[in-house]
TIDO-366926 format. One line per field, with one value per residue (C-alpha): residue number from 1; x, y, z. Coordinates in steps of 0.02 Angstrom, whole numbers, plus 50000, padded with zeros to 5 digits. Layout:
BEGIN
vexnu	[NUM	...] .
x	[X	...] .
y	[Y	...] .
z	[Z	...] .
% end
This chain:
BEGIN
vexnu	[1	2	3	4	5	6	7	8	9	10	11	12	13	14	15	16	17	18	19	20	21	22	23	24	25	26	27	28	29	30	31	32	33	34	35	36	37	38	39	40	41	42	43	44	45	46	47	48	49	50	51	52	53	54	55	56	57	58	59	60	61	62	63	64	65	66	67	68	69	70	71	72	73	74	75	76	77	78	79	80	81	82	83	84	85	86	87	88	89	90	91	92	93	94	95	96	97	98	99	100	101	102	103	104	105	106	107	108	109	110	111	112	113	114	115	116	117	118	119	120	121	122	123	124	125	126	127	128	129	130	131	132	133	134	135	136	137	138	139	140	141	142	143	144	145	146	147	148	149	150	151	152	153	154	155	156	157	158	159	160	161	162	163	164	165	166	167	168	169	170	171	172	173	174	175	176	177	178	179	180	181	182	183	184	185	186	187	188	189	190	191	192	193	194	195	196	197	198	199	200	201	202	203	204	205	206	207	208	209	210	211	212	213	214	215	216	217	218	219	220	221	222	223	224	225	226	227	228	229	230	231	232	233	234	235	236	237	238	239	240	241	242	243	244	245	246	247] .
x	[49784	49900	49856	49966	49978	50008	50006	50023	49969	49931	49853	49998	49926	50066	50144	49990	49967	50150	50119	49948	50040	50168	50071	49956	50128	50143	49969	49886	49729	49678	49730	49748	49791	49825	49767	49831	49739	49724	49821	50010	49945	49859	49750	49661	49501	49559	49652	49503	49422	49562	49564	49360	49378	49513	49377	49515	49496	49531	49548	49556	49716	49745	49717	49544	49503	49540	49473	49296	49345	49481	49482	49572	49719	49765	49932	49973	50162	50101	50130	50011	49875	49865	49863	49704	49629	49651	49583	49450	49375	49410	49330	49128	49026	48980	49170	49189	49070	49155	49304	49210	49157	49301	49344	49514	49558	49503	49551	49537	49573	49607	49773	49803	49748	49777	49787	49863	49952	49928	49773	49627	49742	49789	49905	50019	50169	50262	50442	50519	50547	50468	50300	50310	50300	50154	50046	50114	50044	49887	49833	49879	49762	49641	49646	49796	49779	49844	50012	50040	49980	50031	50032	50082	50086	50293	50321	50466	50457	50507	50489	50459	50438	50446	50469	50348	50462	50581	50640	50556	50679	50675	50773	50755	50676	50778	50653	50592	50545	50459	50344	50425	50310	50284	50319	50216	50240	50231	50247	50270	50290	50324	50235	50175	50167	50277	50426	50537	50662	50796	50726	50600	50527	50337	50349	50242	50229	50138	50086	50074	49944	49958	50135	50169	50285	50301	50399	50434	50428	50510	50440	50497	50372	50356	50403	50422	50240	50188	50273	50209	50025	50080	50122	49988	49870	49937	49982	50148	50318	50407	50260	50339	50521	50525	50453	50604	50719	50641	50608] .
y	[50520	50398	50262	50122	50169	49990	49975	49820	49665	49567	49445	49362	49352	49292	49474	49558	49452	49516	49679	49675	49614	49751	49892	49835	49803	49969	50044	50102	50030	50109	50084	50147	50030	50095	49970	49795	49715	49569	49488	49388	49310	49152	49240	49378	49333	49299	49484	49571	49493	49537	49699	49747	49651	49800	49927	49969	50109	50066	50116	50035	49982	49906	49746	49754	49830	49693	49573	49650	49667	49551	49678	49792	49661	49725	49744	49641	49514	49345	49304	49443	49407	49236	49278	49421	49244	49177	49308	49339	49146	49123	49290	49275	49379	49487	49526	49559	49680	49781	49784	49875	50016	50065	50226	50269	50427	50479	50611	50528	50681	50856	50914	50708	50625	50437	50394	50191	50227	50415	50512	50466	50321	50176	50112	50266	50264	50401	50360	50533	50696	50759	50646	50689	50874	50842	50767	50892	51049	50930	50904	51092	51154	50996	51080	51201	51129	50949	50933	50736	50620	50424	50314	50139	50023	50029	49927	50032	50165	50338	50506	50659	50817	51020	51182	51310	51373	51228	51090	50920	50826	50617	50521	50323	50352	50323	50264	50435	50592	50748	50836	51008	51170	51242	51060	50947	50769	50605	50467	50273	50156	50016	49842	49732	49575	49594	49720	49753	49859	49710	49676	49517	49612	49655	49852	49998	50157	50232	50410	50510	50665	50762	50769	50754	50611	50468	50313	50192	50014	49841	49666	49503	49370	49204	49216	49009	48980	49114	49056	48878	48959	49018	48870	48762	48865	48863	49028	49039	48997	49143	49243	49131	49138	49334	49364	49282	49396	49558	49601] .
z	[50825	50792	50649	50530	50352	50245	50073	49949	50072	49909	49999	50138	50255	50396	50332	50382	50540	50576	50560	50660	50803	50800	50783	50928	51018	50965	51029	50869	50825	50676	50484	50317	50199	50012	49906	49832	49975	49850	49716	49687	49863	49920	50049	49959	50082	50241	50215	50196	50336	50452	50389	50388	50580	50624	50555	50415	50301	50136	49944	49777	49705	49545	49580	49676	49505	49420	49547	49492	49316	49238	49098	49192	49223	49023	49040	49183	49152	49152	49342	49394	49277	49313	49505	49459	49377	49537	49645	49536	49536	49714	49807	49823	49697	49872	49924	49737	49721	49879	49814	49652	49769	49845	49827	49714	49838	50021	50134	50303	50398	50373	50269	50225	50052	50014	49847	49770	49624	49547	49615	49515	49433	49515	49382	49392	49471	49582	49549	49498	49562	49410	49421	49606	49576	49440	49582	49711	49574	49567	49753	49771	49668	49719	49908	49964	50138	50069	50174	50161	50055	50070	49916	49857	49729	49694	49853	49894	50053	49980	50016	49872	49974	49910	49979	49893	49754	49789	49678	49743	49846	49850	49968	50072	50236	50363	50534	50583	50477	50572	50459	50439	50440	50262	50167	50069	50075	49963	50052	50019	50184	50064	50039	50186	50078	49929	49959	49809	49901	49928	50107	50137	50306	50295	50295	50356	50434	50556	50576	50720	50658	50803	50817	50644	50647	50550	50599	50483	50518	50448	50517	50482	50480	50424	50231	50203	50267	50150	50015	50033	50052	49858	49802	49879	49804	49622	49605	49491	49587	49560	49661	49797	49761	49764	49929	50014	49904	49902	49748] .
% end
């Protein structure tokens, strides 16, 4: 089974169009997207369309939380909140109310767990080694059969894996990492609509479950129609600015 792992479309929809294309160019047809389908972006509705049309699996991230509850945009800097004002007005009561049940975690198949942000928490972040091996003791004792688990919401593609006794090791994927008997794995394939790792191209991953494999993938797409969706829409200009960047 082979299947694309996004993360973090936020709505851009010419990122997500991009990346559709490739991955069909690419001959996987199913998804997992990691939350963040919504939010910072002009499209939040034509994403989920696209996405429910590719029968994509999906799970909550921060900001379809706040899409059904504003109160949980607390915290958001002023760009985001004003984009979860956005969202919120513009998605139907209906699509709201889906977003409200999606799940925070799934385990789509055997040995693989999906979470946004932390597990059960998807305003946590995994940036350390030390926060990595918190979740790694967590998922352990959650299910000892949990080899992988793919997470967003820091729109930067990283890897946290350990040995069993080992000190968690972190390191930049590279295009290709082979899933190594004996390790568990965090992984991030980055942001499809609003990377923040210095690169502009609409990344992903996809994951090859029978040969455990994962190749990472960077697409460009259009970023200026994007950012002229932003703009168009009234969505603060540095949500558009930043997308060309990177960051």
């Amino acid at each position: 089974m082979r299947v694309a792992v996004l993360a973090d479309v936020h709505a851009n929809l010419p990122a997500l169009e991009a990346v559709v294309e490739d991955m069909r160019s690419e001959g996987v047809k199913k998804i997992w997207h990691l939350g963040d389908a919504v939010g910072y972006g002009a499209d939040p509705f034509a994403c989920l369309q696209l996405l429910a049309d590719l029968g994509a699996v999906l799970i909550a991230g921060n900001h379809e939380q706040a899409s059904c509850d504003l109160a949980e945009a607390e915290g958001f800097n002023p760009s985001a909140l004003e984009a979860a004002r956005w969202t919120h007005d513009v998605l139907t009561p209906a699509i709201r109310a889906r977003l409200c049940d999606l799940p925070l975690n799934l385990s789509p198949l055997p040995g693989v767990f999906l979470f946004h942000g932390l597990p059960g928490n998807t305003a946590g972040y995994v940036r350390t080694q030390e926060t990595a091996g918190l979740v790694f003791d967590h998922l352990e004792d959650k299910d000892p059969r949990l080899r992988v688990a793919f997470f967003g919401h820091t729109h930067k593609p990283v890897v946290f894996t350990r040995l069993q006794g080992r000190p968690v090791r972190m390191f930049d994927p590279r295009q290709d990492l082979v899933i190594s008997p004996g390790r568990r794995y965090l992984v991030n394939p980055g942001s499809v609509g609003q990377p923040r790792n210095g690169d502009p191209k609409a990344q992903y991953l996809i994951y090859d479950a029978k040969a455990e494999h994962i190749l990472f993938k960077r697409v460009e797409y259009d970023v200026a129609k994007a950012q002229k969706r932003i703009i168009a829409a009234g969505l603060p200009a540095f949500l558009a600015a930043r997308l060309s960047q990177g960051i």
